[in-house]
FIPAGU-616121 format. One record per residue (C-alpha): residue number from 1; residue in one letter; x, y, z. Coordinates in Angstrom, 1 decimal. Example, Ala and Ser with C-alpha at 12.3 -4.5 7.8 and 13.67 -1.06 7.14 Angstrom:
<atoms>
   n res     xx     yy     zz
   1   A   12.3   -4.5    7.8
   2   S   13.7   -1.1    7.1
</atoms>
This chain:
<atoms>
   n res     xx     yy     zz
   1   X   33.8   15.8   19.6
   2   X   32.8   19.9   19.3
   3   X   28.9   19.5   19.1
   4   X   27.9   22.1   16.0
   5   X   26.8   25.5   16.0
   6   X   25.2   25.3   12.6
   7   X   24.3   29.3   11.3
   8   X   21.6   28.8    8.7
   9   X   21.1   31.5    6.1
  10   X   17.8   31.7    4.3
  11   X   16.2   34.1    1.3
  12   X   12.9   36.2    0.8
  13   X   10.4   32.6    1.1
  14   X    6.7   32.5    1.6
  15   X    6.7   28.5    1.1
  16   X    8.7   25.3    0.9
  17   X   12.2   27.1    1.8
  18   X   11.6   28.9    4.5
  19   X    9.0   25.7    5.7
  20   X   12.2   23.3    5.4
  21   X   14.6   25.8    7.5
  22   X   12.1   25.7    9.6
  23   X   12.2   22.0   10.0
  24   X   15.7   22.4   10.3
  25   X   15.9   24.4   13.5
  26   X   13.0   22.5   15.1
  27   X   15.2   19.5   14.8
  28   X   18.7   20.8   16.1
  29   X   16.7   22.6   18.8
  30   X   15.5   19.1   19.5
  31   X   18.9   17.6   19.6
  32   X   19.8   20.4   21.9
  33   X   22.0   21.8   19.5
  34   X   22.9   25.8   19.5
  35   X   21.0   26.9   16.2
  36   X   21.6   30.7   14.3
  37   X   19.5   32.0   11.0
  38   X   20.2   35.3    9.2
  39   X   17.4   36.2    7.1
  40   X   14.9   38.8    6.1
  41   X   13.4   40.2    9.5
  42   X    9.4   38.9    7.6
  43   X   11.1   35.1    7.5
  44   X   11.3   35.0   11.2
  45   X    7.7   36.1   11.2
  46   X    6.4   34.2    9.0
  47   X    8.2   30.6   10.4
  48   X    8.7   31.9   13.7
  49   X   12.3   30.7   14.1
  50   X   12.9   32.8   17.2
  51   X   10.0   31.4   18.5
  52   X   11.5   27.7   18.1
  53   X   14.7   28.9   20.1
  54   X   17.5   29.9   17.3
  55   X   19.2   33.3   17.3
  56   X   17.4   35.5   14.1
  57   X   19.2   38.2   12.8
  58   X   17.7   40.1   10.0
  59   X   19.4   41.0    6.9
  60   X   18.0   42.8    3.7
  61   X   18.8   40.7    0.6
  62   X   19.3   42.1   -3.6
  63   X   19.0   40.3   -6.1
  64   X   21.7   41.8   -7.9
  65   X   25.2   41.0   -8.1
  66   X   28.3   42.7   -6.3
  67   X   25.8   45.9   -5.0
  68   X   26.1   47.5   -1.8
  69   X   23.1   46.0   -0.4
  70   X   24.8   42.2   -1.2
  71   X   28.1   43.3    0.6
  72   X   26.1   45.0    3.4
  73   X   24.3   41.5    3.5
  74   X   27.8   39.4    3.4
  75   X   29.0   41.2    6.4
  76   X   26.2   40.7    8.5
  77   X   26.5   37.2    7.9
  78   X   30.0   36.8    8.5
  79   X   29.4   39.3   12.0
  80   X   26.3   36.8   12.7
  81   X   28.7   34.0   12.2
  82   X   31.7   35.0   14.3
  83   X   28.8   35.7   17.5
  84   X   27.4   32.6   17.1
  85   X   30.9   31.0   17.1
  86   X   29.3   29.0   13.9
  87   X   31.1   25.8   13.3
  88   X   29.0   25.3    9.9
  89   X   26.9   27.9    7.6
  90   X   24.3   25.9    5.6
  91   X   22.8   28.7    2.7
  92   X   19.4   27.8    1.6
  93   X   18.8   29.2   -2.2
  94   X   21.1   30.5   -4.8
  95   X   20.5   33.9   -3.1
  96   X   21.2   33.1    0.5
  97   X   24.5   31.1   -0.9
  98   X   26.4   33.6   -2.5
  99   X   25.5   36.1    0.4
 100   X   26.9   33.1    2.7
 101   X   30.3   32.1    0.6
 102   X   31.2   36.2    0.3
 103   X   30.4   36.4    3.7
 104   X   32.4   33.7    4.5
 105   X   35.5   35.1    2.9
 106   X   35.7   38.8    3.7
 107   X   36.4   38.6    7.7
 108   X   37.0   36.2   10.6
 109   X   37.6   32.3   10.0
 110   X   36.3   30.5    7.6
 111   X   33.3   27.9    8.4
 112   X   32.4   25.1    6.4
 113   X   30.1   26.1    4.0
 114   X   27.1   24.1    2.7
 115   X   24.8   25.5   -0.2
 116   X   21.1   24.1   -0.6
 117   X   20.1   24.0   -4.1
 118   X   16.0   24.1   -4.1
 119   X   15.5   25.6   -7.8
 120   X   16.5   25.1  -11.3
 121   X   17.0   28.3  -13.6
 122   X   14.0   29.1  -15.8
 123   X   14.4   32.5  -16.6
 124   X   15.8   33.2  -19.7
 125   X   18.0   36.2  -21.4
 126   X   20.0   38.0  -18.9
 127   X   18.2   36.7  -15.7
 128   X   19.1   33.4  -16.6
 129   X   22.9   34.7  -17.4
 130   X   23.1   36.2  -14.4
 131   X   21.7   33.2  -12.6
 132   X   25.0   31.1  -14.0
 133   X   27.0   34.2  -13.0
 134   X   26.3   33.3   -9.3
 135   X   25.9   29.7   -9.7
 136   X   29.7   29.1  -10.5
 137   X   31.5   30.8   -7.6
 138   X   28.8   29.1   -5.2
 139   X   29.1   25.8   -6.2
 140   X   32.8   26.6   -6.2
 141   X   32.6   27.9   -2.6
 142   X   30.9   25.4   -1.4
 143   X   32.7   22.7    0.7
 144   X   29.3   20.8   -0.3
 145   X   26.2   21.8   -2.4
 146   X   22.9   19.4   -1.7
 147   X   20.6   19.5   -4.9
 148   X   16.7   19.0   -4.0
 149   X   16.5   17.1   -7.2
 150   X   19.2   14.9   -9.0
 151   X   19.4   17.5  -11.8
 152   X   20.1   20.5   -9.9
 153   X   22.8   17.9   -8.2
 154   X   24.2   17.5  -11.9
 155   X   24.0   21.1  -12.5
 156   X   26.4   21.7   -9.2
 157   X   28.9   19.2  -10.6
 158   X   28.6   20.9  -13.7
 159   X   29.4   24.4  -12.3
 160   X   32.4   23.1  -10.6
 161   X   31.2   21.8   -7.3
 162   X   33.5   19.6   -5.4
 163   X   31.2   17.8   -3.8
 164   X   27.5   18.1   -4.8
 165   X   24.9   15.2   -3.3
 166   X   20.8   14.7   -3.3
 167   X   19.7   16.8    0.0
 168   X   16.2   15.9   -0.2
 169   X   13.5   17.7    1.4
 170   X   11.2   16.0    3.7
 171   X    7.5   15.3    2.4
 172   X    5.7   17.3    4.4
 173   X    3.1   16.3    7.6
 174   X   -0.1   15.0    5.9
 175   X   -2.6   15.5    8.5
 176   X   -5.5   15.7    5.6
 177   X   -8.6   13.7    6.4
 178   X  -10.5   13.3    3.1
 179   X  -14.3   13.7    3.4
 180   X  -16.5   11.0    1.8
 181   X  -16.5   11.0   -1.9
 182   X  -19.7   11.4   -2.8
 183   X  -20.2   14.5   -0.1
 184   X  -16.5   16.0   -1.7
 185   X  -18.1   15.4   -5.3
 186   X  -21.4   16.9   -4.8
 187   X  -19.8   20.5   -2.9
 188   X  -17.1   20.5   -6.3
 189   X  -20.2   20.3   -8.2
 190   X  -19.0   17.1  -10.4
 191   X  -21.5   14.5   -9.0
 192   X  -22.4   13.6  -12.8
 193   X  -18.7   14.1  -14.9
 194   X  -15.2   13.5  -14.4
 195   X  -13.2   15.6  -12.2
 196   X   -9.2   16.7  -13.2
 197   X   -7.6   18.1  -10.2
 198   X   -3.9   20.6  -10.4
 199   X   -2.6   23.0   -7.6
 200   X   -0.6   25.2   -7.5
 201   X    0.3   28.8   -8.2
 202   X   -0.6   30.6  -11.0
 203   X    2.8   31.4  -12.6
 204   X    4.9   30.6  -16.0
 205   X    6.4   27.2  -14.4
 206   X    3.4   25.4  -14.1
 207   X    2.5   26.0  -18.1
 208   X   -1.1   26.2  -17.5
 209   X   -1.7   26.8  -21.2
 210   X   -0.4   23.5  -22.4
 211   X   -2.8   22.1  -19.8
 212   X   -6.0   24.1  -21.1
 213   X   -5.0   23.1  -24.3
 214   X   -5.2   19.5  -23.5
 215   X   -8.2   20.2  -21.5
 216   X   -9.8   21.6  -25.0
 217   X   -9.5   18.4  -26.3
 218   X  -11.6   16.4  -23.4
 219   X  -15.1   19.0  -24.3
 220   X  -15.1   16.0  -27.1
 221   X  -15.6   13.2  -24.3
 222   X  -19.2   12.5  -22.6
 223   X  -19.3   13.4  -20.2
 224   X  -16.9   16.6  -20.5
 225   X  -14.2   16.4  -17.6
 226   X  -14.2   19.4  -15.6
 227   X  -10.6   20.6  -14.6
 228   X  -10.2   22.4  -11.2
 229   X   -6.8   24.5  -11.0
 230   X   -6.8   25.3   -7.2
 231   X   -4.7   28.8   -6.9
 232   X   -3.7   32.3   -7.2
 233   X   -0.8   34.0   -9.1
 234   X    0.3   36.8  -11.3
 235   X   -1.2   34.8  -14.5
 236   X   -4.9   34.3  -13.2
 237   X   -6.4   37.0  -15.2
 238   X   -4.9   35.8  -18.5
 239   X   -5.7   32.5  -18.0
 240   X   -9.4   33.5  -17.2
 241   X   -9.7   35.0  -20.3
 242   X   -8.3   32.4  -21.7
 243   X  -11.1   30.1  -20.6
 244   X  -14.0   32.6  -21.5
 245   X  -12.9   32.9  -24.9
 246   X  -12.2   29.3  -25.8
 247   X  -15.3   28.6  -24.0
 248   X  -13.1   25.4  -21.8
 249   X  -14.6   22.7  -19.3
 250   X  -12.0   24.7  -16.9
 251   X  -12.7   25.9  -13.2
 252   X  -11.0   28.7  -11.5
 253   X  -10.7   27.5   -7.6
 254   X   -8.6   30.1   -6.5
 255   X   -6.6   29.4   -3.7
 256   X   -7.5   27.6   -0.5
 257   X   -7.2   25.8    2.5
 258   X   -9.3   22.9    2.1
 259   X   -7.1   20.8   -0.4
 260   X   -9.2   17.6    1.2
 261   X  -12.5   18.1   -0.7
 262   X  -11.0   18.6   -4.4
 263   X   -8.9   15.9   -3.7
 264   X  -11.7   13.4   -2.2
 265   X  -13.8   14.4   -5.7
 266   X  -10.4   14.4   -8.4
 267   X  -10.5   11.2  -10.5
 268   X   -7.1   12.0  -11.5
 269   X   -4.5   14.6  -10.5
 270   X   -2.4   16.4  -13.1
 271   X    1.3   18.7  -13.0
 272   X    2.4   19.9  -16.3
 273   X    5.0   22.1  -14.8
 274   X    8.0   22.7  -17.1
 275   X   10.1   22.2  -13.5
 276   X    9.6   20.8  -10.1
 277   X   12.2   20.0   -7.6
 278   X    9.6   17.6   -4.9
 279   X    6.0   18.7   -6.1
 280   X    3.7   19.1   -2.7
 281   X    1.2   18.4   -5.1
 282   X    2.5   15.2   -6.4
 283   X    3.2   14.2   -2.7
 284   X   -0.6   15.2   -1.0
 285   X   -2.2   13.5   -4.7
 286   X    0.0   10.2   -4.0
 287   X   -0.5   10.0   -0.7
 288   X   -4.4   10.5   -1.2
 289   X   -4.6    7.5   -3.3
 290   X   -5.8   10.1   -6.6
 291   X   -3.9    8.4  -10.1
 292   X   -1.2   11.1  -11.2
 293   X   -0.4   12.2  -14.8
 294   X    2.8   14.9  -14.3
 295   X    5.5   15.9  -16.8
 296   X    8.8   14.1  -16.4
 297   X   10.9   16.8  -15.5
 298   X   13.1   17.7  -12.4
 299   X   12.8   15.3   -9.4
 300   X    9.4   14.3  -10.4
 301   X   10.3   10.9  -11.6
 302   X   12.6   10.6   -8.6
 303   X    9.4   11.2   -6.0
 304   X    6.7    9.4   -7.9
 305   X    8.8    6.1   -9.2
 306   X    6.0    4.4  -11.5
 307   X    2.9    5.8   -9.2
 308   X    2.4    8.0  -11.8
 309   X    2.1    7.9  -15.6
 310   X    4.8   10.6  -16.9
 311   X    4.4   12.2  -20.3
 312   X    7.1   14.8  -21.8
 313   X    6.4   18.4  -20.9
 314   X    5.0   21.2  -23.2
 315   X    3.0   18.2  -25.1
 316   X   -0.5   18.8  -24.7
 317   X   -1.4   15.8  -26.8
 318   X    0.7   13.3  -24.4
 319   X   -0.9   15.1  -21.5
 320   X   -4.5   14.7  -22.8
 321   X   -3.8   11.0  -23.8
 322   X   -2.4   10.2  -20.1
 323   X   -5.5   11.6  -18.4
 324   X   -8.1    9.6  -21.4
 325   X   -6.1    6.6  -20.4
 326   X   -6.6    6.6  -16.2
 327   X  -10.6    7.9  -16.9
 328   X  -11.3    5.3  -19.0
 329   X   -9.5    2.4  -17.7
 330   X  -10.7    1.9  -14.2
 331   X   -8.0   -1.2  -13.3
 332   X   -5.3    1.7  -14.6
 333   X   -6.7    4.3  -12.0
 334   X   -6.8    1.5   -9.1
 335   X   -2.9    0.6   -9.9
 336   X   -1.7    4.1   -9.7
 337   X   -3.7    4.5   -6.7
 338   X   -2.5    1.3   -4.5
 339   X    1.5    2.7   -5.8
 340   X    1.0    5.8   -4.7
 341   X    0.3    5.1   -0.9
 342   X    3.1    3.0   -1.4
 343   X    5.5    5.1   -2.9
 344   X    4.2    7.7   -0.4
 345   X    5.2    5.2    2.3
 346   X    8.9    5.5    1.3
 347   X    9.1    9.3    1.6
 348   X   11.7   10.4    4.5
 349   X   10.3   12.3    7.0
 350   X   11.2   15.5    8.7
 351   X   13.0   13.5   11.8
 352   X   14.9   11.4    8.8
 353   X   16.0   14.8    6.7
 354   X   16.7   16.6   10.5
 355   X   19.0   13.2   11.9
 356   X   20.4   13.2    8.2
 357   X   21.7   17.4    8.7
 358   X   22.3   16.9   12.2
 359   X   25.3   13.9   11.3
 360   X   26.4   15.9    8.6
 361   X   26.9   19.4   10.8
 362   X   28.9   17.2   13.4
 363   X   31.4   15.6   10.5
 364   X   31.9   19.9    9.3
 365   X   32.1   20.8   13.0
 366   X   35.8   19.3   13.3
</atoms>
């Protein structure tokens, strides 16, 4: 059997994306496979793929449809492709896919194409219309699409993919080593009231205002709960004043590296994101043993299973009564807690999700 030449085609990504290709390579690299990426030239070096032994070529991406720049970009992929003698392109992103399936099509033969699906739409108006406008022919294109969560999987099927499976993402290293509580407590200041813990970035998804609202609600509660938002983001300035004007038991952390210490001190994580495909934050706040209230939305439910108490999204109410409920009933907290390192447990790792792509380039790679 041909062993398989997989060319992996990657977006602009500062995070999870380009982290997860990066996985990727490590592992065929591993399996002493012959590994390709095309990408923008700051992805390689950012993630270092050159570094791990896979041929980078760089490639400018738009965001627009049918420009010059996107046809530009399709016909380095497809020269990147015939080089490498690819047996399989896998497209990470919406982006990266429709680069990759006009790419595929323009010159040379035709490789299997398989489109990662890491995001849901949540733009509206015209960016969310032109979002469909590219999601069709992709799935379309696609000989399979792998959703990150079971409704982007949906949406694929929906958009006419004819095959579209979970392609879960593995849950990442966790190499944290908590400090002692009372140490974590006393350097987050909350040695003497609850702590609420959320991370993430500072942007419309995570609908931080429905969490301040519900965070209003606990300055009735003695003592008041402090809530720590740990991160940085285009919406930190309105949400400051936000807090200063509402006067809110609310903590700006910005963002930073030690995650241990807030999560040592949190008596209880929260994500009232309007989407999430595999939350990092629901993953380190499981794994951690902290009780999780999150919105059930995305492939939340899917990656917590009942560790977590789930509430509806853009109801502050529900997400204030979840969070009363785990402070003030102790046994509550310590369930959550003992299911979350277990749910944690059952997580694939990165050599699961590598073996898993691996198998599935060598069935394309006929």
């Amino acid at each position: 059997m041909r062993e398989p030449r997989p060319l992996l085609v990657v977006g602009p990504s500062t995070g999870g994306i380009g982290r997860h290709v990066r996985s990727i390579v490590a592992g065929c690299v591993d399996a002493g496979l012959a590994v390709a990426v095309v990408g923008p030239a700051d992805g390689d070096e950012l993630f270092g793929f050159t570094a791990l032994g896979a041929t980078f070529t760089p490639v400018q991406l738009s965001d627009r449809i049918a420009t010059r720049a996107q046809w530009t970009a399709a016909r380095t992929v497809a020269a990147a492709r015939d080089r490498h003698r690819a047996s399989v392109l896998h497209a990470h992103g919406m982006q990266a896919g429709a680069i990759a399936a006009l790419g595929n099509r323009t010159s040379g033969p035709r490789a299997p194409l398989v489109v990662s699906w890491h995001n849901a739409p949540l733009s509206t108006g015209a960016r969310r219309a032109a979002w469909f406008a590219r999601a069709v022919p992709v799935a379309r294109s696609a000989d399979l699409v792998l959703g990150a969560s079971a409704d982007l999987v949906a949406l694929a099927r929906r958009s006419g993919a004819r095959d579209a499976r979970p392609g879960l993402v593995a849950a990442p290293p966790f190499s944290v080593t908590l400090p002692d509580r009372t140490d974590a407590r006393a350097a987050m200041g909350v040695l003497d009231r609850p702590f609420v813990l959320t991370v993430g970035r500072l942007a419309p998804q995570k609908d931080y205002p429905t969490l301040l609202t519900a965070a209003a609600s606990w300055r009735e509660r003695r003592p008041v709960p402090l809530l720590g938002i740990v991160g940085s983001g285009p919406l930190e300035s309105a949400l400051r004043r936000l807090i200063t004007a509402e006067d809110l038991p609310v903590a700006l952390l910005g963002g930073r590296e030690d995650i241990a210490t807030p999560l040592a001190a949190a008596d209880v994580a929260v994500i009232s994101s309007v989407w999430e495909a595999r939350s990092l934050f629901a993953q380190e706040a499981l794994r951690a043993g902290v009780p999780l209230v999150a919105t059930e939305v995305g492939g939340i439910p899917e990656t917590v299973g009942d560790a977590a108490l789930l509430v509806p999204p853009g109801n502050p109410g529900a997400l204030a009564a979840a969070v009363n409920r785990v402070l003030t009933q102790p046994e509550l907290g310590a369930r959550l807690a003992v299911a979350g390192r277990a749910r944690a447990a059952t997580w694939p790792d990165e050599a699961a999700i590598q073996a898993e792509l691996i198998a599935l380039y060598r069935a394309l790679s006929v």
